[in-house]
C-alpha positions in Angstrom: -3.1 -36.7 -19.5 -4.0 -36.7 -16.0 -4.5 -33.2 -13.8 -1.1 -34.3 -11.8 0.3 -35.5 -14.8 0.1 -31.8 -16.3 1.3 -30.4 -13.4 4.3 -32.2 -13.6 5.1 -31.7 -16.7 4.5 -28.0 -16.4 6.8 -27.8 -13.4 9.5 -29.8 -15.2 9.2 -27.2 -18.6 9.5 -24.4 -15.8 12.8 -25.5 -14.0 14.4 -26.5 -17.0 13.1 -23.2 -19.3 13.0 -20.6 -17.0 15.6 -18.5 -17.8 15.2 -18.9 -21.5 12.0 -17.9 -20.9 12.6 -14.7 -19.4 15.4 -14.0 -22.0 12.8 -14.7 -24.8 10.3 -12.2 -23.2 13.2 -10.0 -22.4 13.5 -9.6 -26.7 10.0 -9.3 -27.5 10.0 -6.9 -24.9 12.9 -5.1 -25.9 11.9 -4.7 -29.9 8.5 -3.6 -28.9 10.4 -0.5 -27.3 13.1 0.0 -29.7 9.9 0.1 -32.4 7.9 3.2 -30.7 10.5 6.3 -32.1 8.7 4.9 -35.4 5.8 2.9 -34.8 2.6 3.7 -36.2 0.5 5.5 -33.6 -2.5 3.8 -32.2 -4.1 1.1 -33.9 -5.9 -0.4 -37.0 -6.8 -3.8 -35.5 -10.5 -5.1 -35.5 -11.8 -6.2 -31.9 -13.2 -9.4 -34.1 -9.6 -10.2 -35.6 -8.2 -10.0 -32.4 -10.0 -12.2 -30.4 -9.9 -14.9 -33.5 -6.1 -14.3 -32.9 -6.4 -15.0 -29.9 -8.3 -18.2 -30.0 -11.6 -16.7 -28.9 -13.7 -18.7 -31.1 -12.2 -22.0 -29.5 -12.8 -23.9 -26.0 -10.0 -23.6 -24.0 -7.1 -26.0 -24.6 -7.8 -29.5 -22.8 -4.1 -30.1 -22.7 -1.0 -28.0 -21.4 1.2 -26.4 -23.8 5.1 -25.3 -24.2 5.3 -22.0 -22.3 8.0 -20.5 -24.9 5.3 -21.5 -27.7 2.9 -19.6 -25.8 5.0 -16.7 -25.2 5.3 -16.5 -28.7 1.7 -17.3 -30.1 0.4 -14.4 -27.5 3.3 -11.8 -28.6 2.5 -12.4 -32.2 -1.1 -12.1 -31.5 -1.7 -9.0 -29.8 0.4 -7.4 -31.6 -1.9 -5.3 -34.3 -3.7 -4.4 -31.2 -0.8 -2.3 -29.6 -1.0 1.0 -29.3 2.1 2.9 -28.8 0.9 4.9 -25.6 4.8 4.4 -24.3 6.0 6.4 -27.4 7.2 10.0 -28.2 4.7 11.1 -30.1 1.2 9.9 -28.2 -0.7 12.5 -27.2 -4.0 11.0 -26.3 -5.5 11.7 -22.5 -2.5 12.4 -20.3 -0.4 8.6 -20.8 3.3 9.4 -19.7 5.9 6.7 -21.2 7.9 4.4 -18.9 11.1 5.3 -18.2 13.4 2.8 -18.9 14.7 2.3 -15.1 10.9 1.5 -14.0 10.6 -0.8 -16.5 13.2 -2.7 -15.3 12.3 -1.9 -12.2 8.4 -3.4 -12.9 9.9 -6.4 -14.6 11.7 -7.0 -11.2 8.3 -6.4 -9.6 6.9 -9.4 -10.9 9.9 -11.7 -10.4 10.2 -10.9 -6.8 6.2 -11.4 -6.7 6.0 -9.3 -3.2 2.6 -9.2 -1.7 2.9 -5.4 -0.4 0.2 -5.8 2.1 2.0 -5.4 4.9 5.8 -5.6 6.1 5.0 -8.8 7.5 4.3 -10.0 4.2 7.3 -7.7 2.4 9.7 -5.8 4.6 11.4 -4.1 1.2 7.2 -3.6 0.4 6.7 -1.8 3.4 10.4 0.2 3.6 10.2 1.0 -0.4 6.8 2.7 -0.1 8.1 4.6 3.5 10.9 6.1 1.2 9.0 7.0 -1.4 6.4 8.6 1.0 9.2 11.0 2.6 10.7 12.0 -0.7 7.6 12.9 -2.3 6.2 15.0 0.5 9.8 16.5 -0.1 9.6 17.1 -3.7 6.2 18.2 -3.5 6.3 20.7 -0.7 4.1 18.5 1.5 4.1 17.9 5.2 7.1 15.8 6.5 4.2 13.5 8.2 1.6 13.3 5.4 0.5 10.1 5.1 0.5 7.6 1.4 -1.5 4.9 -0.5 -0.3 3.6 -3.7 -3.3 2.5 -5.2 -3.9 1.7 -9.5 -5.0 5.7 -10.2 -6.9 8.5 -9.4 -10.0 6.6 -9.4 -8.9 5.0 -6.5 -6.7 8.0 -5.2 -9.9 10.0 -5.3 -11.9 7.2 -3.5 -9.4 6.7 -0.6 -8.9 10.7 0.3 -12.4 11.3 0.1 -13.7 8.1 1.9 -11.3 9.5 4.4 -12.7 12.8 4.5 -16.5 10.8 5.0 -14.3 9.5 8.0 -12.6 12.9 9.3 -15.8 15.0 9.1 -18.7 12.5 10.5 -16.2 11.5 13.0 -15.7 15.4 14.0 -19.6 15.4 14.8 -19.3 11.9 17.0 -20.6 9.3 14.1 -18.5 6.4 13.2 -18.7 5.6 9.7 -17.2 2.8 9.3 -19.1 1.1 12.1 -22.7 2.7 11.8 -22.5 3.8 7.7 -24.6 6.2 6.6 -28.0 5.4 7.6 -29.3 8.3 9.7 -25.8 9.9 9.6 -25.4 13.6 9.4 -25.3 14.8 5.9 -22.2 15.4 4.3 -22.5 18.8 1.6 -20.0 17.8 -1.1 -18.9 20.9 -3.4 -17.0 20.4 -6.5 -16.6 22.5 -9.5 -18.4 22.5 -12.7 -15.5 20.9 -14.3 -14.5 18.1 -11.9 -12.9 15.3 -13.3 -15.6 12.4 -13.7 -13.4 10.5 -11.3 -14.5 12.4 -8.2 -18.1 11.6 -9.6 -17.1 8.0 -9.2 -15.8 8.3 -6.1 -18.7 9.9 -4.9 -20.9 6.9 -6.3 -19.1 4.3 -5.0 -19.1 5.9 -1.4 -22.6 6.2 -1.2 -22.3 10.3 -1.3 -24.2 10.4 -4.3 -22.7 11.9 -7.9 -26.1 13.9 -8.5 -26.3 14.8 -4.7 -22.7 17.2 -5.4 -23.4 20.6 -5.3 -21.3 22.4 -8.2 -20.0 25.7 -8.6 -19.3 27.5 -11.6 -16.4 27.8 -13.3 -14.0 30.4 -15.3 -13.5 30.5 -19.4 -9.9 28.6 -18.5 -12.1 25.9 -16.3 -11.1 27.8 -12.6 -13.7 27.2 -10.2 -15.1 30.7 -9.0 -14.3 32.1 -5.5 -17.8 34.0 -5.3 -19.6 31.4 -5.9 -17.6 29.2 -3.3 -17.8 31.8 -1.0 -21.4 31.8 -1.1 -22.3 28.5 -1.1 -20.1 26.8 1.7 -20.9 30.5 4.0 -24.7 28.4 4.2 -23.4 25.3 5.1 -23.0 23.7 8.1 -20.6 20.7 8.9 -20.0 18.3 7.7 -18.6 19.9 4.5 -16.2 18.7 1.6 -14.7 20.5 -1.1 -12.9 19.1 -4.3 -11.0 21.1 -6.1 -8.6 20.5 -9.1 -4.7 21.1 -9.8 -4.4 20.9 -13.2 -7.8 21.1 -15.6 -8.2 18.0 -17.8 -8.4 20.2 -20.3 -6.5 22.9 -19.9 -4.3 22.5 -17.5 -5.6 25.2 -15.6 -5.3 25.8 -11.7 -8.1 26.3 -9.2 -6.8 29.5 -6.8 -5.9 26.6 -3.8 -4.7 29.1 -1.4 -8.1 30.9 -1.4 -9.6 28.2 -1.7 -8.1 26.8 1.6 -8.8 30.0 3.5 -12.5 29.4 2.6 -12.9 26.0 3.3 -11.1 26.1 6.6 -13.0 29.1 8.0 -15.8 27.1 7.7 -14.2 23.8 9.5 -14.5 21.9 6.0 -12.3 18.8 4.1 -10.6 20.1 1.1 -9.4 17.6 -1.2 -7.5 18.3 -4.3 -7.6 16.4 -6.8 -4.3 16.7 -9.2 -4.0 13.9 -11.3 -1.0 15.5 -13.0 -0.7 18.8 -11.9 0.9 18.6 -8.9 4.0 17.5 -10.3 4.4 22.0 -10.8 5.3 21.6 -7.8 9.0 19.8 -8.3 9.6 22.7 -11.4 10.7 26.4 -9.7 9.6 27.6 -13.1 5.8 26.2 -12.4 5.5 26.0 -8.6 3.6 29.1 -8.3 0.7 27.5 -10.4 0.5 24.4 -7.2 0.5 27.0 -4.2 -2.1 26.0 -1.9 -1.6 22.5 -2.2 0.2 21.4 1.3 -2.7 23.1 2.9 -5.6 20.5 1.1 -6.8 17.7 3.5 -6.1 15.5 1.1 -4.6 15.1 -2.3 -4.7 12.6 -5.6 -2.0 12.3 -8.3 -0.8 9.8 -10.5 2.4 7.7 -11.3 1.5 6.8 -14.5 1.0 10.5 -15.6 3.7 12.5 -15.2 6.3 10.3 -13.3 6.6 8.3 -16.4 6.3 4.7 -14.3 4.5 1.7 -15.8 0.6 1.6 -15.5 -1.2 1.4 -12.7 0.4 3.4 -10.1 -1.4 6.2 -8.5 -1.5 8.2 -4.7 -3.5 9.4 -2.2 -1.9 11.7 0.0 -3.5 13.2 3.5 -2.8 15.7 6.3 -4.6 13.2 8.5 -2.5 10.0 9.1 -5.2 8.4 11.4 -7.7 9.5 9.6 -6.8 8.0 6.9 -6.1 4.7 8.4 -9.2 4.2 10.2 -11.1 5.2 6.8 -8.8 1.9 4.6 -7.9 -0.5 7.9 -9.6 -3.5 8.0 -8.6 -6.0 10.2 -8.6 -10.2 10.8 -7.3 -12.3 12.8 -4.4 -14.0 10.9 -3.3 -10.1 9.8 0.2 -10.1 11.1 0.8 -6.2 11.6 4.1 -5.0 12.8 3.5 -2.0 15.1 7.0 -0.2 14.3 6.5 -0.8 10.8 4.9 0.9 7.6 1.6 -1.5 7.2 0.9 -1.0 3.4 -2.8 -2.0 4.0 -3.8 0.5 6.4 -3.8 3.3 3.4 -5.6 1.9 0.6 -8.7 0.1 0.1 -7.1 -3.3 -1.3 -5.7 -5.8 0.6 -4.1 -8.4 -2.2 -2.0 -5.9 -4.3 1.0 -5.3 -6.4 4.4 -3.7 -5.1 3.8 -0.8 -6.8 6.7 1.5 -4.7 9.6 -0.4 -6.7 8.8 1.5 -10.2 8.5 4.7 -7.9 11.6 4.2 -6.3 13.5 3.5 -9.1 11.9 6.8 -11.0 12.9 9.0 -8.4 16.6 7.6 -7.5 16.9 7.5 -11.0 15.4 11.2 -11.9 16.6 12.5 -8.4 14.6 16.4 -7.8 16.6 17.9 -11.2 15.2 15.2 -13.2 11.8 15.4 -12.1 11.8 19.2 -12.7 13.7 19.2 -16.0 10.7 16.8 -17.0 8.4 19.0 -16.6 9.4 22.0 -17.9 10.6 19.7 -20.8 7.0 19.0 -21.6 5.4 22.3 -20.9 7.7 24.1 -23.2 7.3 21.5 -25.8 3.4 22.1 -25.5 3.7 25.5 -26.0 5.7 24.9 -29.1 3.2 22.4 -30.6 0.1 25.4 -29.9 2.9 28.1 -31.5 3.6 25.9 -34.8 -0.2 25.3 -35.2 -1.5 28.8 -34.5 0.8 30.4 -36.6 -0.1 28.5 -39.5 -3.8 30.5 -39.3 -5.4 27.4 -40.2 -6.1 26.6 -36.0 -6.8 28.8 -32.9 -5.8 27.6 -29.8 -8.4 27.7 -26.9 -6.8 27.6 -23.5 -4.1 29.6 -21.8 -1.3 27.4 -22.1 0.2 27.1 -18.6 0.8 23.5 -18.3 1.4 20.5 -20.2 -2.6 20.9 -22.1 -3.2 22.4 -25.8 -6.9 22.8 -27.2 -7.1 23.0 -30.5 -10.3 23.8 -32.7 -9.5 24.1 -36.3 -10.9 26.4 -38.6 -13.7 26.4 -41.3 -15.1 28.0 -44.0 -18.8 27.3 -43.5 -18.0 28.2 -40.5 -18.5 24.4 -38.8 -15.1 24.1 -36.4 -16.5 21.8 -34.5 -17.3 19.7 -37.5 -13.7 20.6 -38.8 -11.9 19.7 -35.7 -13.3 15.8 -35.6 -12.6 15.5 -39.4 -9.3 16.7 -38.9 -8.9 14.6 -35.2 -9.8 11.2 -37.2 -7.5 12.0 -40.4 -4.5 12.5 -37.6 -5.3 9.1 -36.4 -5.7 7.3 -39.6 -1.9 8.7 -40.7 -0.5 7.1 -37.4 2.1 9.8 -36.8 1.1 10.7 -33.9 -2.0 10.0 -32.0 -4.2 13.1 -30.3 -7.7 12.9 -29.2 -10.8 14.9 -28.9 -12.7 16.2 -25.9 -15.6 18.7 -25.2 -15.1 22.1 -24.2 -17.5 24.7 -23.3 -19.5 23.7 -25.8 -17.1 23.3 -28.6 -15.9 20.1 -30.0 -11.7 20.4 -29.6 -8.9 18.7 -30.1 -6.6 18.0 -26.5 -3.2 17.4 -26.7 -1.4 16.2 -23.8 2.4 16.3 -23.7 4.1 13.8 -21.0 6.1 11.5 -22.0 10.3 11.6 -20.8 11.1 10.9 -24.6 9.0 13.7 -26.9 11.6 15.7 -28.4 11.3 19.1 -30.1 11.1 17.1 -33.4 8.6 14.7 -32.7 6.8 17.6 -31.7 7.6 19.4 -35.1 6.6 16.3 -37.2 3.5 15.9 -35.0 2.4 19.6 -35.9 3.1 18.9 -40.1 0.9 16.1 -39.7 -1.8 17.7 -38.2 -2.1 20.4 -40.4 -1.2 17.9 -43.2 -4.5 16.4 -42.0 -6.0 19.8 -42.1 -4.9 20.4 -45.8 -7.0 17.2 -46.8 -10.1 17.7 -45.0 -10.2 20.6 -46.9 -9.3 19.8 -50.4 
């Protein structure tokens, strides 16, 4: 069969299948989710099986075949390999479920296929994202004219706030960065804390600030940088300075004190950037506000979608004080860009320029949630991860390690020789071979722990309850 011969035949299969097509993937779709209350947890597939499922051991077809047959074939393939990250009882790194209104909402995403670059390209791109801008600033407590990038995560979110602090603070001392780079600019003094997420280490790497060149300041036993030590360091530093700081510890949830923080930093005619990958959704619960104070005054901030907002992966944002800033730090310009002045320009706030409409799923999350929803999900899951640490440390078989003031639970588990940390894996691998629920493990201060992450719209108080018996089910058999 010829190349246009193919084509044609595709094309045909497409106009005449199309909306069979979509119904079928509608019902794959749709059992997959109505599986997860019960699914098994994670996954026992083989990487090898898989890809032989897959047809990895075979050329690539030579000849085109029926789309519903490969809709099918690729559904049935893939799926030993899902793990049920969407469900109510996954617990691994901080994974919120999808509501169902942004799934629908994504699915819609990539019918309409918008290119969100700029409103030239998307006018409901560019609007959508301009809404969703003002009502998070709103729910958040943020300044009415702070500016927004949707990009895939905090990797990225990180990336864009602080390449626009590299912007903000060389540019304050009369060097353009994005014009001259870094050779023979003045050097930037980057502080973070000892327990920085490794994302603003990547950052750092990938704009040529150096991971190893970050000076980092100690921290407290809940992970809370130290104000002495801040104090101390930045008081011998000239500009340019940057500070990260964190809203929400990985690992336990904990708070860096932002408001003194601020003071510090400012004083001293430094950037502070915050990175809160999840915990700066306190801020939409009056019940956990108090813990996010201090964060409209950070230069710039990071946060996911795909954490706590419960929307489809990837969708993450990068929030500054310092709209043209932030645009000079991201814009990149060519002729055939068709920019509309009076318009939102997606492109002008994050680094990509080809890129998904990622404001539809956070539109429909936050119409659908409205501010009541938003904060009722959040206390939702911080109570119910203080009732998972309560059922485990009153069984005396587990201490809990962390202050539980957020969403995050460590867990070390007890032994007789005395070897928790050696307890704790056997215990963290038992868990995930049962397929109840699924929790991982992390390092913390030395110990070996188990984190559990509560964030998902659809955990109830007896998936929590079941998760618990199955841990310390696990527990009873490491040590028979």
């Amino acid at each position: 069969m010829t190349r246009s011969a193919t084509l044609e035949t595709t094309k045909a299969a497409s106009e005449s299948g199309e909306e069979q097509l979509l119904e079928q993937a509608r019902a794959i779709g749709s059992r997959y989710i109505q599986s997860l209350p019960e699914r098994f947890v994670g996954s026992r597939a083989n990487f090898a099986d898989l890809l032989e499922r897959l047809g990895g051991s075979r050329p690539i077809p030579d000849r085109s075949q029926d789309a519903s047959s490969v809709i099918a074939a690729m559904a049935d393939a893939v799926e030993p390999g899902l793990v049920a990250t969407a469900g109510p009882r996954y617990f691994g790194l901080v994974i919120g479920g999808a509501l169902p209104v942004t799934v629908a909402a994504d699915w819609l995403t990539s019918a309409w296929e918008q290119h969100a670059f700029s409103f030239t390209t998307s006018p409901a791109a560019a609007a959508v994202e301009e809404v969703c801008r003002r009502w998070l600033a709103e729910l958040l407590g943020l300044a009415p004219e702070v500016s927004l990038g949707l990009v895939t995560g905090a990797t990225m979110a990180n990336f864009t706030c602080l390449a626009t602090a590299r912007h903000a603070t060389l540019a304050s001392l009369g060097w353009d960065v994005e014009e001259r780079g870094l050779t023979g600019a003045p050097p930037i003094s980057v502080i973070t804390s000892d327990e920085s997420h490794a994302t603003i280490f990547a950052a750092l790497q990938m704009l040529g600030l150096g991971r190893g060149r970050a000076i980092r300041i100690p921290t407290d036993d809940q992970g809370r940088l130290r104000l002495d030590e801040l104090r101390a360091v930045v008081s011998h530093r000239e500009p340019p300075v940057v500070v990260c700081a964190q809203a929400g510890n990985v690992n336990t949830g904990a708070f860096d004190p932002l408001v003194d923080i601020a003071s510090i930093v400012h004083e001293h005619r430094g950037w502070l950037h915050v990175d809160s990958a999840f915990g700066a959704w306190a801020a939409a619960s009056a019940r956990y506000r108090h813990l996010a104070e201090g964060i409209a005054a950070a230069d710039s901030l990071s946060l996911d979608a795909h954490k706590w907002l419960n929307v489809p992966y990837d969708c993450g944002f990068a929030f500054t004080r310092h709209p043209e800033s932030h645009r000079a730090a991201m814009s990149v310009e060519a002729p055939y860009y068709a920019s509309v002045d009076t318009a939102r320009n997606n492109h002008h706030f994050v680094p990509e320029s080809s890129r998904r409409a990622r404001g539809f799923t956070v539109y429909a999350a936050l119409r659908s949630l409205a501010r009541s929803g938003v904060e009722q999900l959040v206390d939702r899951c911080c109570s119910l991860a203080r009732r998972i640490a309560d059922r485990l440390e009153v069984s005396g078989h587990a201490r809990i390690l962390n202050d539980v003031v957020l969403n995050q639970v460590l867990v070390q588990f007890k032994a007789a020789d005395g070897d928790d940390d050696g307890m704790t894996a056997r215990v963290i691998r038992r868990v995930q071979d049962d397929g109840t629920c699924w929790i991982g493990g992390s390092s913390w201060h030395g110990r070996h722990v188990m984190r559990i992450s509560v964030s998902n719209w659809s955990t109830t108080e007896a998936d929590i309850d079941r998760s618990a018996e199955a841990m310390l089910r696990a527990y009873d058999d490491c040590i028979a």
